[in-house]
C-alpha atoms as an extended CHARMM CRD file, in Angstrom:
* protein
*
       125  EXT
         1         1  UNK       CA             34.1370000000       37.3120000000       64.5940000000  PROA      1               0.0000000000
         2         2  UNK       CA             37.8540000000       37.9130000000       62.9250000000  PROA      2               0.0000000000
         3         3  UNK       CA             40.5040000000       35.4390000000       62.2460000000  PROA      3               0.0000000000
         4         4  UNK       CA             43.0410000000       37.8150000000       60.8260000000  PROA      4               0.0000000000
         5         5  UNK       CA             44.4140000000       35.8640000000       57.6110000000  PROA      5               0.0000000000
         6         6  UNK       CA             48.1820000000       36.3660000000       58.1970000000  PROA      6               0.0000000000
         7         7  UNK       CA             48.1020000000       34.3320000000       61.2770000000  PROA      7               0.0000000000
         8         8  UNK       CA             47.6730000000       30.9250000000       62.4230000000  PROA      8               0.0000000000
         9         9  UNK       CA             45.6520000000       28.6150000000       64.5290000000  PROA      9               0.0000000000
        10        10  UNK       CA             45.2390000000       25.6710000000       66.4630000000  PROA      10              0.0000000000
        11        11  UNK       CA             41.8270000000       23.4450000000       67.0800000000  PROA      11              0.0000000000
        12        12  UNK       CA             42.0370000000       24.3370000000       70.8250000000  PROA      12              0.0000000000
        13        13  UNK       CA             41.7970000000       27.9290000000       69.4360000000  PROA      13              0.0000000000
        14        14  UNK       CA             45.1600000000       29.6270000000       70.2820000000  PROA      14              0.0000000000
        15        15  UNK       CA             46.5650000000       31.5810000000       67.5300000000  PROA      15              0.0000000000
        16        16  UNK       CA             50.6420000000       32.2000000000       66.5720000000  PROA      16              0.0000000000
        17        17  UNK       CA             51.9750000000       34.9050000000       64.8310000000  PROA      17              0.0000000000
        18        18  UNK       CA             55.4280000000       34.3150000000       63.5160000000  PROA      18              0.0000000000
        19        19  UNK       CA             58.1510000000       37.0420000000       62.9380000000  PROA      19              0.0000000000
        20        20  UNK       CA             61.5950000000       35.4260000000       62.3310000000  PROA      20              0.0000000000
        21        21  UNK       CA             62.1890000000       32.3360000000       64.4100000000  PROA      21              0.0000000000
        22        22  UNK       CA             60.2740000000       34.5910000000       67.3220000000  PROA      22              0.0000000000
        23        23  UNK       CA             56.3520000000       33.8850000000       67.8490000000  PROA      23              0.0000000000
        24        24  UNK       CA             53.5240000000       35.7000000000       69.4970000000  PROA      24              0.0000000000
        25        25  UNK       CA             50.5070000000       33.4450000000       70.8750000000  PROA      25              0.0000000000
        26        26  UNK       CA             47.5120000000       34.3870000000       72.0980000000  PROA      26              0.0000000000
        27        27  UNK       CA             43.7900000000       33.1160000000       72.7140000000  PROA      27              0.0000000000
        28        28  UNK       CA             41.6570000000       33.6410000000       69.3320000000  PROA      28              0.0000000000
        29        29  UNK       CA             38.8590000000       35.7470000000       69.3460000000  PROA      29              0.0000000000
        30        30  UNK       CA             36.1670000000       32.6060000000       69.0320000000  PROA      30              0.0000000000
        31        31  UNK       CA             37.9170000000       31.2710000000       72.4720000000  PROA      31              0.0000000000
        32        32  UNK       CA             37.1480000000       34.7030000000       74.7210000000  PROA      32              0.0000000000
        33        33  UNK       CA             33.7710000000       35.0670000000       73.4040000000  PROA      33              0.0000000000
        34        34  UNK       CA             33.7430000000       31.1210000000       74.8490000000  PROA      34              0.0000000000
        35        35  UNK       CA             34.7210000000       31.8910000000       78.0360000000  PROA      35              0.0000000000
        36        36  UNK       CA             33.5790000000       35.1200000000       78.8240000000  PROA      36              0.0000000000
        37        37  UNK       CA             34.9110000000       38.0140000000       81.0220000000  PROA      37              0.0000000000
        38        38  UNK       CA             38.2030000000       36.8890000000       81.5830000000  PROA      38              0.0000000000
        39        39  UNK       CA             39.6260000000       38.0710000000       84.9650000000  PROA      39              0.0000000000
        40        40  UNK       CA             43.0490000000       36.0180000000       85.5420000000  PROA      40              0.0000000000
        41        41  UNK       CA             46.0470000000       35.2700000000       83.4980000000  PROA      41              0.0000000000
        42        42  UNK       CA             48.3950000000       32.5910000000       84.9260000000  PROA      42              0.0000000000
        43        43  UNK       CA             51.3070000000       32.0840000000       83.1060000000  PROA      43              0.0000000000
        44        44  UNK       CA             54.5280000000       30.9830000000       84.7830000000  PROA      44              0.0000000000
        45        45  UNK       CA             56.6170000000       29.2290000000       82.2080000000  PROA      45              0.0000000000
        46        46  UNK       CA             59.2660000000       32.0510000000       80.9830000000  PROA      46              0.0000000000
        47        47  UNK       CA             62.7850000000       30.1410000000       80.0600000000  PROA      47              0.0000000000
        48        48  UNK       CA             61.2690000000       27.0220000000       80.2110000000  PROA      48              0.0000000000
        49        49  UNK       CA             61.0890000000       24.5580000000       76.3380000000  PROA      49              0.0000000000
        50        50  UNK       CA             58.1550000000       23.2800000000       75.8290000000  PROA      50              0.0000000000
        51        51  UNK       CA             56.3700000000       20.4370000000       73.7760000000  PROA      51              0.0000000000
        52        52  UNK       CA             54.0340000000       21.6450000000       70.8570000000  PROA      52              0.0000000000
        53        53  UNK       CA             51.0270000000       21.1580000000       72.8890000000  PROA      53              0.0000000000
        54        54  UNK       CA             52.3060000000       21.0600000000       75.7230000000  PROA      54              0.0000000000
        55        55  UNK       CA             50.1460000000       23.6090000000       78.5300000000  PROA      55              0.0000000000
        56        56  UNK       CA             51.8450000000       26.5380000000       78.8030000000  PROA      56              0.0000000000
        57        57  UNK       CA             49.6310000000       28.4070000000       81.5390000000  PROA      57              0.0000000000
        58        58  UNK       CA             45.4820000000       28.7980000000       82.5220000000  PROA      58              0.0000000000
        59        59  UNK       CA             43.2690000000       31.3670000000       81.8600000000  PROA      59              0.0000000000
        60        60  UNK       CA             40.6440000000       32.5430000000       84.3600000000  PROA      60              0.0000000000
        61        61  UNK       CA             37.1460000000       33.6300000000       83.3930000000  PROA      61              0.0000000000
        62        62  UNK       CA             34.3360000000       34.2710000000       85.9110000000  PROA      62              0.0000000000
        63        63  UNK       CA             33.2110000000       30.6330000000       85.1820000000  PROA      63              0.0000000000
        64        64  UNK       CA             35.9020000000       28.5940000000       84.3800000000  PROA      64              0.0000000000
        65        65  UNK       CA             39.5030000000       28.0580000000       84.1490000000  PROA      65              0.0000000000
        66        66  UNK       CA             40.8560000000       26.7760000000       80.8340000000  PROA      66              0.0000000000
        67        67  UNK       CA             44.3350000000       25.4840000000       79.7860000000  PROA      67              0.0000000000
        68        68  UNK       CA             46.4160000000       27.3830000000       77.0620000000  PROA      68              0.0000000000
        69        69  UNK       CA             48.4570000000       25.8220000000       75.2010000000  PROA      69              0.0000000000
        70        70  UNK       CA             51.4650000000       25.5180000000       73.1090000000  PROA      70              0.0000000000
        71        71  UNK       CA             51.0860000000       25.5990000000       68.8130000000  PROA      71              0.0000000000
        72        72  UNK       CA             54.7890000000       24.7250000000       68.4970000000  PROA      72              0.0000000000
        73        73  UNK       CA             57.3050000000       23.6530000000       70.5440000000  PROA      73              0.0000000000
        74        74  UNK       CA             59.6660000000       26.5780000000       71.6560000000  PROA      74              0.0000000000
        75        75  UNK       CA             61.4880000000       28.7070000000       74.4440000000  PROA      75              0.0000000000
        76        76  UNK       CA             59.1420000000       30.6230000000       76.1730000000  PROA      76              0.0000000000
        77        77  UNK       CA             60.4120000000       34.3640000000       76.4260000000  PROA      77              0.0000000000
        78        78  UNK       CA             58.3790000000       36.8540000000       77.6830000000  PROA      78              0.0000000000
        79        79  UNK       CA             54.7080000000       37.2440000000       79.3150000000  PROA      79              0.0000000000
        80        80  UNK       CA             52.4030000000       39.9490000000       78.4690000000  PROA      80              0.0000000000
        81        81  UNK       CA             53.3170000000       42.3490000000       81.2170000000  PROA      81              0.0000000000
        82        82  UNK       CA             49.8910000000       44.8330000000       80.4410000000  PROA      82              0.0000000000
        83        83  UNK       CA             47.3420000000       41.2420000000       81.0210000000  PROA      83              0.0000000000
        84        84  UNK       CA             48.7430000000       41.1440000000       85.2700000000  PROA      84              0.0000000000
        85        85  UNK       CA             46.8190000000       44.3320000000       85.7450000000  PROA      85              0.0000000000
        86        86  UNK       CA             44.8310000000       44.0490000000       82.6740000000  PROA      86              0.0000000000
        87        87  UNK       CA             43.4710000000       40.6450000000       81.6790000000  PROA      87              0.0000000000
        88        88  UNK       CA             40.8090000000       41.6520000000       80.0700000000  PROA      88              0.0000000000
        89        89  UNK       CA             42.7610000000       42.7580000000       77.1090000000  PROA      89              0.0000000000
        90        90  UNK       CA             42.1860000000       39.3330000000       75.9180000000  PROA      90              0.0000000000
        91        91  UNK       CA             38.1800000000       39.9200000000       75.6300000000  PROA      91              0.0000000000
        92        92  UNK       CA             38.5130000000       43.2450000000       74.1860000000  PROA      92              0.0000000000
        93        93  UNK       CA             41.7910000000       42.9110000000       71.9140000000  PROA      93              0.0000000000
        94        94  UNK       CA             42.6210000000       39.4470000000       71.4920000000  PROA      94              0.0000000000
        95        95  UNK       CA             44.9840000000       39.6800000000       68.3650000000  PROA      95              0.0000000000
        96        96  UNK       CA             46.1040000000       43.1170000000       69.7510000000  PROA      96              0.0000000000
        97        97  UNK       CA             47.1570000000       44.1960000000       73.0200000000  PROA      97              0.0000000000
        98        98  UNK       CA             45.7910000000       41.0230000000       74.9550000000  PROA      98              0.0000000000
        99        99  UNK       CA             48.2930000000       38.7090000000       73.4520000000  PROA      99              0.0000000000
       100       100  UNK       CA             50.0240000000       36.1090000000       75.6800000000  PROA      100             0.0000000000
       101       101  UNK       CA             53.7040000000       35.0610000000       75.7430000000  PROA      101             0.0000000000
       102       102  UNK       CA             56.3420000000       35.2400000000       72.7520000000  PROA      102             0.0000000000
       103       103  UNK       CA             58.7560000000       32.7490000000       72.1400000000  PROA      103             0.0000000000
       104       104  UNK       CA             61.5110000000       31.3360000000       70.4670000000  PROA      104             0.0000000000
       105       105  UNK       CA             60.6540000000       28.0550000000       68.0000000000  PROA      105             0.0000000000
       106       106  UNK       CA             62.0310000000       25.4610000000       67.3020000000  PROA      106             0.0000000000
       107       107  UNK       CA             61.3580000000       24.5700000000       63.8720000000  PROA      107             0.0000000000
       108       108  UNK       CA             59.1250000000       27.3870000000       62.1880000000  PROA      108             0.0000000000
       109       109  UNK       CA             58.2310000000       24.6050000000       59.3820000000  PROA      109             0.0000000000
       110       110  UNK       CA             56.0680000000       23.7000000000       62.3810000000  PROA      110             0.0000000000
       111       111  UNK       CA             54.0040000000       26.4520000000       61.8440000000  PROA      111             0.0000000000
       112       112  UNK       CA             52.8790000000       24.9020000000       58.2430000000  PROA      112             0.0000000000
       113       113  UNK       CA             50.7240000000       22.2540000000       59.5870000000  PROA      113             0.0000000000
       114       114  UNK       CA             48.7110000000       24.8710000000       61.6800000000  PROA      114             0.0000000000
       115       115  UNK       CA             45.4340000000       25.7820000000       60.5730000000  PROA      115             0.0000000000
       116       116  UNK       CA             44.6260000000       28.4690000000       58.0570000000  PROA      116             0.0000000000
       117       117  UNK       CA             42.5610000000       31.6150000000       58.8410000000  PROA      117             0.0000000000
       118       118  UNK       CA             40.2470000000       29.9040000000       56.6370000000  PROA      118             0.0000000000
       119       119  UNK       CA             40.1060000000       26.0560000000       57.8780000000  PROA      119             0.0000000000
       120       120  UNK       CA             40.1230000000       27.4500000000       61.5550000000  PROA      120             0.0000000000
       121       121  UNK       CA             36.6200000000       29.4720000000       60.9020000000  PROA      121             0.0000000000
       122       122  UNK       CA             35.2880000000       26.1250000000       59.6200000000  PROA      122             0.0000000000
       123       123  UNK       CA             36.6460000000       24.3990000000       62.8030000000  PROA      123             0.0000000000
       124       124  UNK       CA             34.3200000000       27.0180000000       65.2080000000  PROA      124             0.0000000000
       125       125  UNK       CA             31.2430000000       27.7090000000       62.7120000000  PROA      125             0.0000000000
């Protein structure tokens, strides 16, 4: 299982990427092997600011339905357009091609008190 050093995590396994004050999230790699064959991504909070935290849309897998949410609090910008067709992107490339949304942040000193590559593998082994 990867955790690619150069990003970030939370404990309820998202991961944030950050280039400027813009970040990608996604689900980590630890999280789709959790869930499975992931057939729906519902995500319906573009131009809405949201809470660090805060749920910013559900994932579907042929068993459940979990909540994703927010590592910082930020302006949600865009949606993965490829995971409406495509959701399982998230199984197969989960730091890739099957990230989520991008947004804006609001303080990237946020990002700091995320979890290490390192301290998140420890979290999930």
């Amino acid at each position: 299982m990867q955790f690619p050093a150069e990003l970030r995590y939370t404990k309820d396994h998202e991961w944030i990427k950050i280039e400027g004050n813009v970040a990608t999230i996604g689900i980590t790699d630890f999280a789709q092997s959790e869930l499975g064959d992931i057939v729906y991504i519902d995500i319906n909070t573009v131009g809405q600011s949201l809470a660090a935290e805060a749920v910013f849309g559900t994932v579907e897998a042929v068993k459940t339905v979990s909540d994703l949410f927010l590592p910082v609090a930020g302006t949600i910008l865009e949606i993965n357009p490829a995971l409406g067709n495509q959701p399982e992107l998230v199984n197969t490339d989960p730091y890739g091609a099957g990230w989520m949304v991008k947004v804006t942040v609001a303080n990237v000193a946020d990002v700091d008190a995320l979890l290490t590559s390192e301290a998140y593998s420890k979290l999930v082994h």
